[in-house]
SEGU-248793 format. One record per residue (C-alpha): y, x, z; chain. Coordinates in nm, 3 decimals. Each point is the difference from the previous one (the first is absolute). Layout:
N
+---------+---------+---------+------+
|   north |    east |      up | unit |
+---------+---------+---------+------+
|       Y |       X |       Z |    A |
...
+---------+---------+---------+------+
//
This chain:
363
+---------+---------+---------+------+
|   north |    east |      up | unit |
+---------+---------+---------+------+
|  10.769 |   8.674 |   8.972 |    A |
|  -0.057 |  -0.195 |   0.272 |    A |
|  -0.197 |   0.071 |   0.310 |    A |
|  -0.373 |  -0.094 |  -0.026 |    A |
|  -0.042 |  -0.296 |   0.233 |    A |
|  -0.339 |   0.199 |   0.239 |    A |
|   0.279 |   0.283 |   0.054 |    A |
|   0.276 |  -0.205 |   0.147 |    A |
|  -0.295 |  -0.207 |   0.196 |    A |
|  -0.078 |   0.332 |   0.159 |    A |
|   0.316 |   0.156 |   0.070 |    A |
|   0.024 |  -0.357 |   0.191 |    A |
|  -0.312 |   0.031 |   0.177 |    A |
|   0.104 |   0.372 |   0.124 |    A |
|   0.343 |  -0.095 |   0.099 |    A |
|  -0.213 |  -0.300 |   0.216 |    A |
|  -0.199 |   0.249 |   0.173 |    A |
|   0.263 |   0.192 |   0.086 |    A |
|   0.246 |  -0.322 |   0.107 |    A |
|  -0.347 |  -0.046 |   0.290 |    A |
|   0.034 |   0.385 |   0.092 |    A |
|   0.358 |  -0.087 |   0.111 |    A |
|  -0.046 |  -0.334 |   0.161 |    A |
|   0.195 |  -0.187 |  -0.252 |    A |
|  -0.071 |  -0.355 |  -0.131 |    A |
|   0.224 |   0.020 |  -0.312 |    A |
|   0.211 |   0.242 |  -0.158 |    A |
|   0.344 |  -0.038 |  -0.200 |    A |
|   0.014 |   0.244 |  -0.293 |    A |
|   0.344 |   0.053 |  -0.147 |    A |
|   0.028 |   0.335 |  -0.189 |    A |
|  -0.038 |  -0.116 |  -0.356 |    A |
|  -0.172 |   0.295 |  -0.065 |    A |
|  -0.310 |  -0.107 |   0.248 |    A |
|   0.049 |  -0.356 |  -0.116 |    A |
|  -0.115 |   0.116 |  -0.341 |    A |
|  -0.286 |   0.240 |   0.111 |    A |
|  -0.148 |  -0.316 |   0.229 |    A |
|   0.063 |  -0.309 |  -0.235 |    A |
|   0.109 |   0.123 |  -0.365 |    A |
|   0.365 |  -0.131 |   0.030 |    A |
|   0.244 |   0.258 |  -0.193 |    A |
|   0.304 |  -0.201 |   0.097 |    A |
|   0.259 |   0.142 |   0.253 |    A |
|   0.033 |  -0.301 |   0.220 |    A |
|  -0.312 |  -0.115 |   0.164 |    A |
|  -0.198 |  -0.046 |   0.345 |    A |
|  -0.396 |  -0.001 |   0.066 |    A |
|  -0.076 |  -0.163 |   0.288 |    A |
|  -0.361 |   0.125 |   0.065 |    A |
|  -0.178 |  -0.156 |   0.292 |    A |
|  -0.367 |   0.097 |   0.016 |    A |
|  -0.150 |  -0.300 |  -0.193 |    A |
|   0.301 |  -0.040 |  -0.246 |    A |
|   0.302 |   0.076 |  -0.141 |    A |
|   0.360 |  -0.140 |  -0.099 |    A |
|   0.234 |   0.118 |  -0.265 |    A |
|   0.364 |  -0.116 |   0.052 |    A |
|   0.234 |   0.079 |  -0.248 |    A |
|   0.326 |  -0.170 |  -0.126 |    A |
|   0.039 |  -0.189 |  -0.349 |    A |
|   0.103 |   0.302 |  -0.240 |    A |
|  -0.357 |   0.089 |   0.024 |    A |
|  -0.215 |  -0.300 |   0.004 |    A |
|  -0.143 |   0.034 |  -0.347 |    A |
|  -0.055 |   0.334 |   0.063 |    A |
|  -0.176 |   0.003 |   0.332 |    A |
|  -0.247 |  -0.264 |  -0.151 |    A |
|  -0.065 |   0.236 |  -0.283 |    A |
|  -0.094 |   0.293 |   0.243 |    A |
|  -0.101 |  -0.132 |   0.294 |    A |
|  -0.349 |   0.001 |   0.182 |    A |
|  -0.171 |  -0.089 |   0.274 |    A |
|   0.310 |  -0.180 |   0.177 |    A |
|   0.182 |  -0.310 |  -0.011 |    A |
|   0.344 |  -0.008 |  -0.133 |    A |
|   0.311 |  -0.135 |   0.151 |    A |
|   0.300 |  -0.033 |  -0.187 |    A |
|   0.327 |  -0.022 |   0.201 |    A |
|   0.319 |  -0.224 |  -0.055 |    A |
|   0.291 |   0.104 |   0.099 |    A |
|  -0.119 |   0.116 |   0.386 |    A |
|  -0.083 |   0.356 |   0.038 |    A |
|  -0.369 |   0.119 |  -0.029 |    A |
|  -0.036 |   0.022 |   0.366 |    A |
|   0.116 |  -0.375 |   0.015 |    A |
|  -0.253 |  -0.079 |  -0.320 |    A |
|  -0.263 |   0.183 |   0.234 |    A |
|   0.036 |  -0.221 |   0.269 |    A |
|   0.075 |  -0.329 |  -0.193 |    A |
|  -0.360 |   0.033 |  -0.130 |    A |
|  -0.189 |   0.038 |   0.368 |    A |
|  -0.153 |   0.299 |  -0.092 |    A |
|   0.055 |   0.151 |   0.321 |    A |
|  -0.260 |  -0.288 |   0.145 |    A |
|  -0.139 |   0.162 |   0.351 |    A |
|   0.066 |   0.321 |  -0.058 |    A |
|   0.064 |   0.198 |   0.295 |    A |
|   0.091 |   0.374 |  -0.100 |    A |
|   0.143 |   0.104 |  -0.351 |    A |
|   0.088 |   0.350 |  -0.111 |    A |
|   0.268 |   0.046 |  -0.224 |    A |
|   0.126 |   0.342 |  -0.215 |    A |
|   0.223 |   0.184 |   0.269 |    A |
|   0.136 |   0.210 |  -0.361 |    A |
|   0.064 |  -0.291 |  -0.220 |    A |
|   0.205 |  -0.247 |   0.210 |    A |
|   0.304 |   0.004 |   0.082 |    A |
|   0.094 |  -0.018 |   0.340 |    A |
|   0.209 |  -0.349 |  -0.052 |    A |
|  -0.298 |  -0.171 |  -0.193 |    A |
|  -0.220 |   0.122 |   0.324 |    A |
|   0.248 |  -0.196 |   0.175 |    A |
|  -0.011 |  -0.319 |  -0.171 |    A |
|  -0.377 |   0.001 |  -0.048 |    A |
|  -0.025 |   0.045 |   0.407 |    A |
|   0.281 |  -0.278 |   0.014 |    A |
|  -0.241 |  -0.254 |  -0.256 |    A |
|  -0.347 |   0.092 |   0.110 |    A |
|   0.023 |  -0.024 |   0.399 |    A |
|  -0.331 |  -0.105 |   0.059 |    A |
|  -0.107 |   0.353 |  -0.135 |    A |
|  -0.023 |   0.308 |   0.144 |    A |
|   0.171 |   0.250 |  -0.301 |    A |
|  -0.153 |   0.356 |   0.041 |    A |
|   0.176 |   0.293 |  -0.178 |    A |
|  -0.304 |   0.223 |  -0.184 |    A |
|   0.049 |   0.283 |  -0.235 |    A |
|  -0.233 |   0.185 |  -0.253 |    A |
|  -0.262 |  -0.292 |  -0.004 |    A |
|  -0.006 |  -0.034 |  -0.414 |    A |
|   0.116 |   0.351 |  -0.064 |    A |
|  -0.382 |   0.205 |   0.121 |    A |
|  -0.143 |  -0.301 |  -0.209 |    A |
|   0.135 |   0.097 |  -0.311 |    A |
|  -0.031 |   0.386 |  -0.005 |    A |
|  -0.358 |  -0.061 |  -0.123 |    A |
|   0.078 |  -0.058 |  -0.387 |    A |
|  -0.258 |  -0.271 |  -0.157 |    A |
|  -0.176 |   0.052 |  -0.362 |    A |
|   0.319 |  -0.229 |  -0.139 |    A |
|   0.294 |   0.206 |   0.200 |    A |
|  -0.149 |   0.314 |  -0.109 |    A |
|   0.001 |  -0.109 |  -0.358 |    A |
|   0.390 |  -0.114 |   0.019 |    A |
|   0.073 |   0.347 |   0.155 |    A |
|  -0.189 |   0.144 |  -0.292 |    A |
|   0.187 |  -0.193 |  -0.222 |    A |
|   0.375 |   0.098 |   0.150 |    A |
|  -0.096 |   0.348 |  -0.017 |    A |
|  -0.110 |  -0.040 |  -0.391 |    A |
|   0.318 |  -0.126 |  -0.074 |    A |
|   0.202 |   0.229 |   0.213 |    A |
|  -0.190 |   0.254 |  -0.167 |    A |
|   0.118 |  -0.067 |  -0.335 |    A |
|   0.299 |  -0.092 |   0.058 |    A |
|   0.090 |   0.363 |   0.188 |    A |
|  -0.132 |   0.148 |  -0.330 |    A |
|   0.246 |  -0.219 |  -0.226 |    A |
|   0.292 |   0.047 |   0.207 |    A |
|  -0.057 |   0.414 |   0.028 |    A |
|  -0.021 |   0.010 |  -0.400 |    A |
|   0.336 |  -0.152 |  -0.015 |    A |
|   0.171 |   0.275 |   0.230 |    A |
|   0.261 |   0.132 |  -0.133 |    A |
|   0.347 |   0.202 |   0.087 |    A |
|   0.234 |  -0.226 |   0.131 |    A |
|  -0.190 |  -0.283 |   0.102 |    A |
|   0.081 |  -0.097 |   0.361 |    A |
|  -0.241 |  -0.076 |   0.276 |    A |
|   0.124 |  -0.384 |  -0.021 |    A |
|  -0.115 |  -0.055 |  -0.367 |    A |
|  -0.351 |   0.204 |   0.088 |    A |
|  -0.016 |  -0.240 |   0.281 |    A |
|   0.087 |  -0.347 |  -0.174 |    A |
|  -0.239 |   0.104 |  -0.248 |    A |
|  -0.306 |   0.022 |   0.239 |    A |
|   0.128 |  -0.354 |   0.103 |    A |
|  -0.015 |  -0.143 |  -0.314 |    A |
|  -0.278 |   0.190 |  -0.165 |    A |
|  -0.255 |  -0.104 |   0.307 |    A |
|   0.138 |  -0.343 |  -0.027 |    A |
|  -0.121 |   0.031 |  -0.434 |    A |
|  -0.292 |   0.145 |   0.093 |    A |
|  -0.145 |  -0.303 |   0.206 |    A |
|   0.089 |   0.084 |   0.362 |    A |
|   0.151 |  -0.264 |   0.205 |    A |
|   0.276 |   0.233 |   0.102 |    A |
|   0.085 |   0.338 |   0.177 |    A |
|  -0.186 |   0.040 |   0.338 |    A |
|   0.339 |   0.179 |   0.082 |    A |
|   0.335 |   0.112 |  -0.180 |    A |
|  -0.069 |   0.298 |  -0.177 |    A |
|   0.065 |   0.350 |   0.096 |    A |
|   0.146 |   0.210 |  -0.227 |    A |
|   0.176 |   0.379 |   0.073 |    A |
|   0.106 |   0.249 |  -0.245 |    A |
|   0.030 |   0.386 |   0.163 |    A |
|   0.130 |   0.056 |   0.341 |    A |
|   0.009 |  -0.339 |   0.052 |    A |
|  -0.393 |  -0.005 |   0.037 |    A |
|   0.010 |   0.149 |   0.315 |    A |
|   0.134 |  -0.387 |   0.120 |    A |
|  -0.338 |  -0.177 |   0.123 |    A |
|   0.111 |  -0.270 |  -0.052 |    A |
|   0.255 |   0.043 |  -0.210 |    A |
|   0.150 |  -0.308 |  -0.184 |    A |
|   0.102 |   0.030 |  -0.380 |    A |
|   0.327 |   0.087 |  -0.107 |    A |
|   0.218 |   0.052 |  -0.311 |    A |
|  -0.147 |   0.378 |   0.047 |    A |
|  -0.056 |   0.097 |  -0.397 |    A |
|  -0.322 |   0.208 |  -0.099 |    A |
|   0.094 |   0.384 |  -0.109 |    A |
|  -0.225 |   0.248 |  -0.149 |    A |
|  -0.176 |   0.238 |   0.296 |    A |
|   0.005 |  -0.278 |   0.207 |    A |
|  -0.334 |  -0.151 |   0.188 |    A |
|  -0.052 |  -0.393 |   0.024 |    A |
|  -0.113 |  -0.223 |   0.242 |    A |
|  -0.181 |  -0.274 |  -0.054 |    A |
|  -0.161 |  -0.294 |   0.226 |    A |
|  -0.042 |  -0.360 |  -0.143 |    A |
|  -0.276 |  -0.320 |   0.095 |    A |
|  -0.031 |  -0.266 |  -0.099 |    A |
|  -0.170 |  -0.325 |   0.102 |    A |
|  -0.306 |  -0.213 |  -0.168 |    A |
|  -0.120 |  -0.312 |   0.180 |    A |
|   0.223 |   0.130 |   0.288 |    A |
|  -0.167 |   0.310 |   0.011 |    A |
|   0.144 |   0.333 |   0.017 |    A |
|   0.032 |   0.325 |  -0.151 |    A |
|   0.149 |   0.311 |   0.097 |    A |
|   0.027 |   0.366 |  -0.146 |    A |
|   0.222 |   0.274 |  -0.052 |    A |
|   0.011 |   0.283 |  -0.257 |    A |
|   0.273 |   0.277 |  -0.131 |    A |
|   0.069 |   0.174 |  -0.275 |    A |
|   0.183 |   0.290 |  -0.142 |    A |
|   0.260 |  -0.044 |  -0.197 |    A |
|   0.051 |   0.314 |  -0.174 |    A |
|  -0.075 |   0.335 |   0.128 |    A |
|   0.019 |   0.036 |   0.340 |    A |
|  -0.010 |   0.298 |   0.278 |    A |
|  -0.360 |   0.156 |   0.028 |    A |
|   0.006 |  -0.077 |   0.391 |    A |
|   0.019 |  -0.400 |  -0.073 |    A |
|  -0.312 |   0.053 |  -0.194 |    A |
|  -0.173 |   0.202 |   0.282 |    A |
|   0.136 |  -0.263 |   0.271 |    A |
|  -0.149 |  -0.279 |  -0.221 |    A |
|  -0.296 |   0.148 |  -0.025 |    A |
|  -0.037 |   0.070 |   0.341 |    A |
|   0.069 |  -0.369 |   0.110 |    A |
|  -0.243 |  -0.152 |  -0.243 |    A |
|  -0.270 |   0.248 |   0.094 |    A |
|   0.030 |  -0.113 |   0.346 |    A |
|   0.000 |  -0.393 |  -0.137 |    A |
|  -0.259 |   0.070 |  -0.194 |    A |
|  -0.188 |   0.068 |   0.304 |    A |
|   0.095 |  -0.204 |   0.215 |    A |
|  -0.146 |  -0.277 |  -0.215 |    A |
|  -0.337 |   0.154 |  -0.020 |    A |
|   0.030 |  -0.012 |   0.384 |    A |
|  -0.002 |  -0.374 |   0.002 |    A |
|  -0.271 |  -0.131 |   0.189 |    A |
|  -0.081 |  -0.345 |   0.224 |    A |
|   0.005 |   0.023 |   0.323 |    A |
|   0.248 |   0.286 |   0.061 |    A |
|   0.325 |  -0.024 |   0.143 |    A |
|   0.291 |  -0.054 |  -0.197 |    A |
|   0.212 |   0.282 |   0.216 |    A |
|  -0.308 |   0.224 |  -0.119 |    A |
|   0.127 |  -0.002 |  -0.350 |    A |
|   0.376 |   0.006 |   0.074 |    A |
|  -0.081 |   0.297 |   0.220 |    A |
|  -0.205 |   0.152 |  -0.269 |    A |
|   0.223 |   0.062 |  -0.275 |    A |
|   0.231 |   0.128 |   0.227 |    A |
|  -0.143 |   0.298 |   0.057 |    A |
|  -0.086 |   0.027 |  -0.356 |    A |
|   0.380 |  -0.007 |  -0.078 |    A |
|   0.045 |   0.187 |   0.326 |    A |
|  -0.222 |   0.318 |  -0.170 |    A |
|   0.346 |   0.016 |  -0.246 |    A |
|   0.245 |  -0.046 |   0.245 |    A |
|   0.070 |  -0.353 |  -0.145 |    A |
|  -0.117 |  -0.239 |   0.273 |    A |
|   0.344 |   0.000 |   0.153 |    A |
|   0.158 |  -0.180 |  -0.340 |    A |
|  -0.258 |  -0.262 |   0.029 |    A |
|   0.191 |  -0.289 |   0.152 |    A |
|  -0.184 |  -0.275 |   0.044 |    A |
|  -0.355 |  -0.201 |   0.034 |    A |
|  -0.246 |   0.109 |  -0.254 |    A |
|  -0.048 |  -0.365 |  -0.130 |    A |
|  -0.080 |  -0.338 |   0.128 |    A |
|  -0.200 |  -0.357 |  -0.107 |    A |
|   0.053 |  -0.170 |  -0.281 |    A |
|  -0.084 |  -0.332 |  -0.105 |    A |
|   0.239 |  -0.339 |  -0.010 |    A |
|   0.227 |   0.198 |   0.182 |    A |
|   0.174 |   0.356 |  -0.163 |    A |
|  -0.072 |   0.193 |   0.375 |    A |
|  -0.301 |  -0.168 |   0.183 |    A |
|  -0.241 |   0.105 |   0.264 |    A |
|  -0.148 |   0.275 |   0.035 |    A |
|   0.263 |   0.192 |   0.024 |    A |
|  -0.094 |   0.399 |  -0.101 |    A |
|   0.151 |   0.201 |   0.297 |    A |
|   0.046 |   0.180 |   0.301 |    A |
|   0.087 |  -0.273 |   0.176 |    A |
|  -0.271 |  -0.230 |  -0.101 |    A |
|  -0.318 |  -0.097 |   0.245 |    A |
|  -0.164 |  -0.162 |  -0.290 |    A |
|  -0.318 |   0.095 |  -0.201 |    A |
|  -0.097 |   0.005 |  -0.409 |    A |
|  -0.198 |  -0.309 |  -0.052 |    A |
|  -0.226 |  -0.039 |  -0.364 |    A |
|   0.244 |  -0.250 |  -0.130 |    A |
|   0.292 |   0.104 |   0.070 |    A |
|   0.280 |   0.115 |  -0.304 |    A |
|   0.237 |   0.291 |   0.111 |    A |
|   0.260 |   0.213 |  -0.099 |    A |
|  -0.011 |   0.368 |  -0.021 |    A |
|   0.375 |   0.119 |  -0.048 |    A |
|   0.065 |   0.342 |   0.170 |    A |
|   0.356 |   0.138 |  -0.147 |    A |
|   0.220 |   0.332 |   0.048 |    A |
|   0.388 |  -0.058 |   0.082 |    A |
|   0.237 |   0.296 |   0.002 |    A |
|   0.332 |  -0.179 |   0.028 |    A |
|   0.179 |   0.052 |  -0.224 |    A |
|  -0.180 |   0.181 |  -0.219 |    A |
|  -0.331 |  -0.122 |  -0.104 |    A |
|  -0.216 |  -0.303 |   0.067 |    A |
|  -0.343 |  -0.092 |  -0.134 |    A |
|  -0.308 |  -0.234 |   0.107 |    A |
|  -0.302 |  -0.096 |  -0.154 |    A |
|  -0.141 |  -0.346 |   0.108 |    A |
|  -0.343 |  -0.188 |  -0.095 |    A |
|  -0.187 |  -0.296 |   0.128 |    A |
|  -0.319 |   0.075 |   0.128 |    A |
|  -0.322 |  -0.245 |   0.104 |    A |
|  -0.171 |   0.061 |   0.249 |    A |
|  -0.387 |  -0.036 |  -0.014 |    A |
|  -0.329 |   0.017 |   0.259 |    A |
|  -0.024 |   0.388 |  -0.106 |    A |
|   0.241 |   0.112 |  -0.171 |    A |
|   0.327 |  -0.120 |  -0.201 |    A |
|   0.178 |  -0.095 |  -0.353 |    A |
|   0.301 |   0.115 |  -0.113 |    A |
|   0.114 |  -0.381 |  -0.201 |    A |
|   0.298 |   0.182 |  -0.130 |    A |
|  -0.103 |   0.242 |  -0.357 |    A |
|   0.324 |   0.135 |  -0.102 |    A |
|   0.059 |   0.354 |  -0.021 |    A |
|   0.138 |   0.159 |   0.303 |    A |
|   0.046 |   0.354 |  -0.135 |    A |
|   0.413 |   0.058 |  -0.031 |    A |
|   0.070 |  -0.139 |  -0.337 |    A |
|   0.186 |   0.213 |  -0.188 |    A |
|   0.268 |  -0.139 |  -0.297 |    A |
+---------+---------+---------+------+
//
């Protein structure tokens, strides 16, 4: 579904207002994933040119069809066989500008280079997180992709835990989160799936192996997907078989603590508030220690996004933004588990988007 045009005009507009706040007269976006959020181009080779009372779109000839499909609110160059910076320049674009930012995290240092080499008359100004505060603040249409993803991640997790079963190996769980999200209508995984069986939760990140699924074993789960480039995220775990008393109480103990921490959720607070918070509800159990990581982060065209949710974050909740809230327990190993939802954040309070159980499901 395409971007309604009045969005795209005023993610323009903002990123204008902000170009004047840092004395710039045009600026060269690159990341394909701002491309799309600023012009509705979902190819992966493309560059806006956005000066403050118009725009150019240079891209080469794979995607010339496409870019005049998707395109709006810039004019569309099509380069030969130059490179883009040489298709930039070919069409005077630059004209008499004097100052023009470009993404210090999406160019390479060598295409810096050559653009300083072809555009001498231009003053090229490294700038950084100029896009990235823009998007945080999810629209009516990004909120109802996210809502989406998570619908169909959703689903799929309960498919794929009906068809545990012994001897089924975190790879096939995995591929079958792949493919099912795919069937299901979703673009494509926001990430490779995660997918531990037993000891092997206690990896955070853990990547799937040819690890086979016993009985009294506990399961890991966290899949996303993608829908009109948006993203999904969420993590759940299961008991397969009976399993020791204390993994129940631990379990229970962490998604108390989540469970609270979500109520917490509030604009206008701190993100280290909350990171801090359910510390020291884990820390009541002796548990804080195994959590290893940020509670959660942003989500949106990109799987980890600002805000980030932690300690080390100056940044505040704003109504709009979409986070995750992902504390986990890690005993290495031993015993891993994490519960993770995605969580909007309103004027006064907040929604948990994500509905599936979190109690420890038990098989």
């Amino acid at each position: 579904m395409p971007t309604p045009s009045v969005e795209l005009a005023n993610r323009v507009t903002a990123l204008r207002s902000a170009m004047r706040r840092v004395d710039l007269d045009g600026m060269l976006i690159t990341s394909p994933k701002n491309v799309r959020y600023l012009c509705g181009f979902t190819g992966s080779n493309g560059w806006l040119l956005l000066k403050h009372r118009s725009s150019v779109f240079v891209t080469d000839s794979r995607y010339k069809e496409q870019a005049t499909e998707e395109l709006q609110h810039a004019r569309i160059v099509v380069a030969g066989k130059e490179r883009l910076s040489e298709a930039l320049l070919r069409t005077r674009a630059l004209g008499n500008l004097s100052v023009i930012g470009f993404e210090a995290d999406s160019l390479a240092y060598d295409t810096v280079r050559t653009l300083r080499r072809l555009f001498k008359s231009v003053k090229l100004r490294a700038i950084s997180n100029i896009v990235e505060p823009l998007r945080q603040i999810k629209s009516p249409s990004e909120l109802d992709a996210i809502r989406k993803a998570i619908r169909i991640s959703e689903k799929v997790l309960a498919e794929v835990i009906n068809d545990l079963r012994p001897g089924v190996s975190e790879r096939d769980v995995a591929a079958d989160i792949t493919w099912k999200q795919r069937r299901a209508g979703a673009d494509g995984d926001a990430f490779p799936p995660l997918v531990l069986f037993g000891r092997r939760c206690s990896l955070v990140h853990g990547q799937p192996s040819s690890a086979t699924l016993s009985n009294r074993q506990v399961v890991l789960i966290d899949l996303g997907c993608r829908v009109d480039g948006y993203c999904s995220d969420l993590t759940r775990m299961v008991a397969f078989g009976r399993i020791p008393a204390a993994i129940h109480e631990m379990y229970a103990t962490l998604l108390s603590a989540q469970k609270r921490t979500r109520e917490e959720i509030r604009a206008g607070t701190p993100t280290a508030y909350y990171d801090e918070f359910i510390r020291q509800e884990l820390d009541q159990s002796g548990l804080s220690r195994y959590f290893a990581h940020a509670l959660g982060h942003g989500i949106g065209l990109d799987i980890h996004e600002t805000p980030l949710v932690s300690s080390r974050s100056n940044a505040c909740l704003a109504a709009g933004h979409v986070i995750t809230i992902e504390p986990g327990i890690y005993i290495p190993g031993e015993i891993g588990m994490r519960i993770e939802d995605d969580v909007l954040v309103t004027r006064d309070r907040s929604e948990t988007l994500t509905t599936f159980p979190r109690e420890l499901i038990a098989l």
